[in-house]
N, C-alpha and C positions, 0 to 999 in steps of 0.2 A: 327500478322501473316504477313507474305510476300503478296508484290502486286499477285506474278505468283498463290500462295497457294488459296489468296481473288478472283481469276480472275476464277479459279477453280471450287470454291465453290458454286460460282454464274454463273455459266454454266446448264441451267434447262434440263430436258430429250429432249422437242423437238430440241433445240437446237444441242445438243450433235449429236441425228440421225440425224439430217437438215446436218451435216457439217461434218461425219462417210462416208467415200466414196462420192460414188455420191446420199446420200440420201434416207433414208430408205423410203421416199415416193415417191421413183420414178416409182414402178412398177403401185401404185394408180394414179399416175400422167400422166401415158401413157393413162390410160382410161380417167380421165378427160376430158384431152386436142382434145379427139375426144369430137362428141356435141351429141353421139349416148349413152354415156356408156358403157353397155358391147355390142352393137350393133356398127357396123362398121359406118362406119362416110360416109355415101355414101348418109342416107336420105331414105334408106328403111330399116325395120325391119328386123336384122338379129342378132339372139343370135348363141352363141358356140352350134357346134350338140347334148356337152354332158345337154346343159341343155331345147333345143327347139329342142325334139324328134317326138314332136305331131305335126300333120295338126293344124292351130289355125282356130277357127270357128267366133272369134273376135276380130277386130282390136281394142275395148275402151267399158269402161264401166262405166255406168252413175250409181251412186248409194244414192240413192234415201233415205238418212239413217232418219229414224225417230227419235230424243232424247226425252227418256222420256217412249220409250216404249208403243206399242200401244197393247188396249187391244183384243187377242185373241178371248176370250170369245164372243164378241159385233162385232165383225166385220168378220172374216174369218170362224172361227171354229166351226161350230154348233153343241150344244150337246141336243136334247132331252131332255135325261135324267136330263141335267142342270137344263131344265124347270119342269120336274117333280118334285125335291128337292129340289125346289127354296124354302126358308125359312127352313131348316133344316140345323143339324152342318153335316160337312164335315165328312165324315167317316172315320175311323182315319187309315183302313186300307190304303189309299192313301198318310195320310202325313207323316208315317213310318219316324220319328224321323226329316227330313228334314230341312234343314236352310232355313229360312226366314229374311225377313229385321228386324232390331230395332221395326219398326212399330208394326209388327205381332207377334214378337218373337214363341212364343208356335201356330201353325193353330188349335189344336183338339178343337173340340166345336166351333170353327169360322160358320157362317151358311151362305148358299149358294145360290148365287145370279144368276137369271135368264140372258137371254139377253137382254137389254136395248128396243131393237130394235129386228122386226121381220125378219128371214132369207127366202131367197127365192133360188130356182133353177135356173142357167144362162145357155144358149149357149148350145151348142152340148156334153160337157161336164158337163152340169149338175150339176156344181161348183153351193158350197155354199155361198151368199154374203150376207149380211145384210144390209138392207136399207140406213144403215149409208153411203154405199159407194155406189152410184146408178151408177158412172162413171164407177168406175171400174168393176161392173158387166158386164156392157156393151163388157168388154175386158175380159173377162173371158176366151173368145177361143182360146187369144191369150199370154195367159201368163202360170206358171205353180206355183202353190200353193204348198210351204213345208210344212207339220202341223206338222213337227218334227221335229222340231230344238230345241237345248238344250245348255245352257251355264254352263258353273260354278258360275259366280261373281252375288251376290246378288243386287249389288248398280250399281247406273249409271257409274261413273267415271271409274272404273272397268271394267265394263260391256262393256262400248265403247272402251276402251283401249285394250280389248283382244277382239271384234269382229277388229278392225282395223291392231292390229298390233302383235295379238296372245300372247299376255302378261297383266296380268292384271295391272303389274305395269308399267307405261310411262317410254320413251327411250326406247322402237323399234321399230325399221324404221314402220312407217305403209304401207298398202296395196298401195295406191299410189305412195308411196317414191320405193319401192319397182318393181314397175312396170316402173317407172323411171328410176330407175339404170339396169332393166334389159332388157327393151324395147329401150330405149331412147328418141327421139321425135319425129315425122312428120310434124313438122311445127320452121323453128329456130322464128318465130317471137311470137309464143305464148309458157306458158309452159305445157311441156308433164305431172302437175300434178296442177288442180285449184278445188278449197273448196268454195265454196260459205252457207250461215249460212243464217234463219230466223228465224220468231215466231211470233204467232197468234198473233191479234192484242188482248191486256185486260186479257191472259192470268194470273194465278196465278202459274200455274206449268212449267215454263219452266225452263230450264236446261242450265247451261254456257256451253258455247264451248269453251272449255282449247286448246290451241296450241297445245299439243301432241297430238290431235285427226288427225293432219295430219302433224308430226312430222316426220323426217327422222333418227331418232336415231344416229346411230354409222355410216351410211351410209353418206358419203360427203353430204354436206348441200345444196349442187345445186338438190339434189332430192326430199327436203321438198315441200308439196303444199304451193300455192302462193293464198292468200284468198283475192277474190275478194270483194268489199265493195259495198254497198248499196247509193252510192253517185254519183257525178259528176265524183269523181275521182276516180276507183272503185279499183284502186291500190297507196297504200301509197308512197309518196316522188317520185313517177313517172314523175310529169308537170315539168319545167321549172320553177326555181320561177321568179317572175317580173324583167326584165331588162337582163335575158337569154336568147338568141339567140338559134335555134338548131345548126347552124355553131358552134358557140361557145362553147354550150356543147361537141359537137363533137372533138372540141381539145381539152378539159380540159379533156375529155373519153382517148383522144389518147397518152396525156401524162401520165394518171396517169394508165393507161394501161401499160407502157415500165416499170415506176418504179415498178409496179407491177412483170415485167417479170424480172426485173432484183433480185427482193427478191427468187422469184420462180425456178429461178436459182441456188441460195443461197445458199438454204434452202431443196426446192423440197417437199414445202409442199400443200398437197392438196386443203388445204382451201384459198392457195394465187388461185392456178387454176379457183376454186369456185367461185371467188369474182371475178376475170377478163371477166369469163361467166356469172355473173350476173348482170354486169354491163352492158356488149353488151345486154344479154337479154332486162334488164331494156329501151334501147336506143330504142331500134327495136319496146318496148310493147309502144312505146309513140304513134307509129302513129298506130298499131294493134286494141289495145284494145278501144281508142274512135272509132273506125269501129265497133266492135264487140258488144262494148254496145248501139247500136244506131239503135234500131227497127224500125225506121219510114218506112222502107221499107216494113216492112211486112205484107204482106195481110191481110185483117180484118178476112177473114175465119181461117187463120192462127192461130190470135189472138185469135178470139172463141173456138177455140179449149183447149186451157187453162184456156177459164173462165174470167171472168173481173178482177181479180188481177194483173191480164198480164199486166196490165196499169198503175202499179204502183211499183215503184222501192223499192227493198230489201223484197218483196211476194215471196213465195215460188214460185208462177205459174209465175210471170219474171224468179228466177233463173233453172224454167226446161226449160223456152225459148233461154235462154241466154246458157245452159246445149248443147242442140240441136245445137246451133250455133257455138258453141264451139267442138264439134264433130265433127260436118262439116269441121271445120280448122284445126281438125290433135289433138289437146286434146285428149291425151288418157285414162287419169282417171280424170271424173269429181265428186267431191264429193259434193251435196248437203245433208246439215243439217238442219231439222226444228223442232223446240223444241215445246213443249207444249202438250205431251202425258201424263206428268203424272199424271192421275188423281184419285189419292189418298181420293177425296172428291169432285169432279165434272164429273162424271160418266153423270147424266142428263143435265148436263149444257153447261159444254167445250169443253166435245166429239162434241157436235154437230158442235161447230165452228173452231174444229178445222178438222175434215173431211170433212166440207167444203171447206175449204183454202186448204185443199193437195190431194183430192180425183181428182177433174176434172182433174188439172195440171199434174198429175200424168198421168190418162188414155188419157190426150192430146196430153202428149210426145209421149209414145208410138205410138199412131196415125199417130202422125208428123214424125215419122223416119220409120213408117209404108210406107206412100204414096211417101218417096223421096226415097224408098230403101234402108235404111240405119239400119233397125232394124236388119236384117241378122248377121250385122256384129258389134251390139252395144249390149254388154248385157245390161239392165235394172236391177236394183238391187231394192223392195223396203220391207224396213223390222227396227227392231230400236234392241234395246241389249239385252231382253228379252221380257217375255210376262206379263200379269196381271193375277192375281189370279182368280181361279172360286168362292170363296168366297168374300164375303162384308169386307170391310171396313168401318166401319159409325155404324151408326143404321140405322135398318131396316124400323123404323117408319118416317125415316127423310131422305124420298124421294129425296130431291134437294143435299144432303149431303151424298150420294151413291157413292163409290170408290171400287176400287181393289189394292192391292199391288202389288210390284214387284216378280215376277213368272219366274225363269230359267228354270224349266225344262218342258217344251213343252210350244213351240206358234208357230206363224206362219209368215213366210217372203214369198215373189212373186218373179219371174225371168222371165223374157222376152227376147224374143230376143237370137242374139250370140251362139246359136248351141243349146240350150236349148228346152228339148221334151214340147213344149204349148200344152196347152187342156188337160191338167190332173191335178192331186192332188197327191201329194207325200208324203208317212208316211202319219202316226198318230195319234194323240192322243186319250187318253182314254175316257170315255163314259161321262165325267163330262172334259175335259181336264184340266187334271191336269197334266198326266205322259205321256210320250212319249209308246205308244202299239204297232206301228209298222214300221219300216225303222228308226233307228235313226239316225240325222242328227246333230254331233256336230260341232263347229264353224271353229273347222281345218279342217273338212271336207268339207265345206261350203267352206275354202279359198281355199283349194286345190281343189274343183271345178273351181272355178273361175281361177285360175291359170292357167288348164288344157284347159279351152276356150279360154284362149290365145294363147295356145302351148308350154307352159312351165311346167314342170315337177318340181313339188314343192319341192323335196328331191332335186334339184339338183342345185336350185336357191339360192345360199348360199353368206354368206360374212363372214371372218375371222376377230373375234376382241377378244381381251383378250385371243388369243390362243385357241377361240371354233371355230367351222363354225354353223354361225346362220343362220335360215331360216324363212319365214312367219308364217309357221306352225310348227315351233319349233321341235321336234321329233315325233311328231303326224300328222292323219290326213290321209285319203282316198278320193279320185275323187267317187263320187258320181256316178257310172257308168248308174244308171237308169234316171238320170235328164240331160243326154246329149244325142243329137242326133247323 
């Protein structure tokens, strides 16, 4: 072949659009290059009219995500009846042919397990809690219970991947990536999207945290979360290594910034914009983030309020304290993960330590954004991918060895805060909760809630890739009109 034919041939697509005019990613590159996204570059929240139509009732949302799945059954949902047919098989008109996990494959004839733990009546509201969660009884009046929420995805991976980012299979953008590209930030020194991850201590069921659980898909990669780590350095490749000056970085930033600009020019591709913003980011988070992880300041009542885990780094009860402080600084989607609900075979064992470690923390936070003001405008999120079966798992004779399976269709998640009606119970499940009886509440529904307390109109928050316009809630999904105020 000829050099011009070889020169041709070897010309890839980005290249071709990169160097087509002035660049097929120029119209992406105009938002980029503001630090707001689709918000104006002024430092306050402003989306286009056609996609922020609503009053927002909150500026950030702290989402509290359980892995693993926490059981319905034993903590929120009281059923009576449960205890009445405790050792008997499940009625088969309830599992009407239904999917279950591997574990369970066929439920008919599975026999039915009572509550662990006794339920009692909280607050002015009269909310049902089980002892398991004595904290968060306590806040009963100030939160609001869904007992109807309903998924499709039987398994974890799944399960987290379409509560996040409304797809069961990874690659799209999730719920924070999303609130990123369409909010942008309130703070340039921290990011508008940070994931913090734990797990009980001794665990046997906890759950990996795969990076698509706060992945930004097909949306520029300056909108993925930024996961903070359980160390000194609680962001990777951040310090200085030994014998780096910050002057010095500062120039080595300032040049490979211009070469940057000069490909960017190029080319006109988004992901050069990306990388010259996350590099300032990275510069700014050096002196940010050791301020941010540095509690010494904080009052010992403060402290109490989360519980003695608070004192001890990569606990779930540091990252809702760190969650809080992070709120404070303009964070606007903080995502905490704590693994260790699944208990498939530790019902009398794990449960108990692991409602430990995230019950107080949990009703602390709330507290803590209670007395500085801040819960008005913060929603609370705390709920996991699905719920547990009202049937056993195990034998019935082998107490310590008591489990639930994976259960889509009805459990129960909480919401606090952010415009959200506190002091009720919403929907419900049925007299054993199995099946969802009244208000159903599925997970597009659930986003497009959350959406709507920001002020954003979910049908209208789109991004075009592969020639569709995608959105959180995919072509599904309804605001939730009775769980807002």
């Amino acid at each position: 072949m000829s050099p011009l034919k070889d020169h041709h041939l070897s010309i890839n697509r980005r290249h071709f659009f990169g160097k087509s005019a002035t660049g097929i990613g120029t119209a992406a590159l105009a938002t980029l290059l503001g630090r707001d996204g689709l918000a104006a570059g002024t430092g306050k929240q402003k989306l286009p009219s056609f996609i922020r139509q609503i009053a927002p009732k909150a500026k950030r949302v702290i989402y509290l995500f359980q892995n693993g799945a926490p059981t319905h059954c034993d903590l929120f949902d009281y059923k009576p009846q449960l205890q009445k047919l405790h050792n008997t098989p499940v009625p088969e008109s309830y599992v009407g042919g239904k999917r279950f996990s591997t574990m369970t494959g066929n439920a008919n004839g599975k026999l039915l397990l009572a509550p662990v733990e006794p339920f009692n009546q909280y607050g002015q509201s009269g909310a049902w809690v089980s002892d398991f969660m004595p904290h968060t009884a306590k806040i009963s009046d100030k939160v609001c219970f869904v007992k109807s929420m309903h998924t499709e995805a039987v398994n974890h991976a799944p399960a987290i991947s379409f509560f996040m980012s409304g797809a069961q299979l990874p690659g799209r953008p999730t719920m924070g990536a999303w609130l990123s590209y369409g909010l942008g930030t309130m703070n340039d020194n921290l990011p508008s999207f940070v994931v913090m991850t734990s797990v009980s201590k001794g665990t046997t069921c906890g759950q990996i945290f795969y990076d698509f659980y706060w992945g930004s898909g097909f949306l520029p990669t300056r909108h993925q979360g930024v996961k903070f780590r359980p160390a000194t350095d609680p962001v990777l490749y951040l310090s200085n290594p030994n014998g780096m000056s910050r002057p010095l970085r500062r120039e080595l930033l300032d040049d490979l910034g211009r070469l940057n600009e000069l490909k960017l020019k190029e080319f006109g591709d988004p992901e050069i914009a990306t990388r010259i913003a996350q590099y300032e980011m990275a510069y700014r988070m050096q002196t940010s983030v050791p301020e941010l992880a540095d509690i010494s300041n904080e009052p010992k009542e403060i402290l109490d309020l989360y519980g003695p885990g608070v004192n001890e780094s990569g606990t779930f009860a540091r990252n809702c304290l760190l969650a809080r402080r992070l709120a404070e600084r303009g964070t606007q989607f903080i995502q905490l993960m704590h693994a260790g609900w699944d208990q498939h075979r530790s019902l009398t064992t794990e449960l108990y330590t692991q409602c430990k470690d995230t019950d107080q923390p949990s009703a602390g936070l709330v507290r803590d954004l209670e007395q500085r003001g801040m819960l008005d405008e913060t929603l609370v999120i705390w709920g996991g991918e699905f719920g547990r079966t009202p049937f056993l798992q195990g034998n019935m004779k082998d107490r310590r060895g008591w489990g639930r399976d994976h259960h889509p269709y009805a459990f129960t998640i909480w919401m606090a805060g952010g415009g959200i009606k506190v002091g009720q119970t919403y929907g419900a499940s049925d007299d054993i909760g199995f099946n969802v009886a009244k208000d159903h509440v599925h997970v597009h529904d659930f986003q497009a809630t959350v959406l709507n307390q920001l002020g954003i109109d979910h049908e209208q928050l789109t991004f075009k890739f592969q020639g569709r316009h995608f959105r959180l809630t995919d072509v599904h999904g309804k605001v939730v009109k009775d769980l807002v105020s």
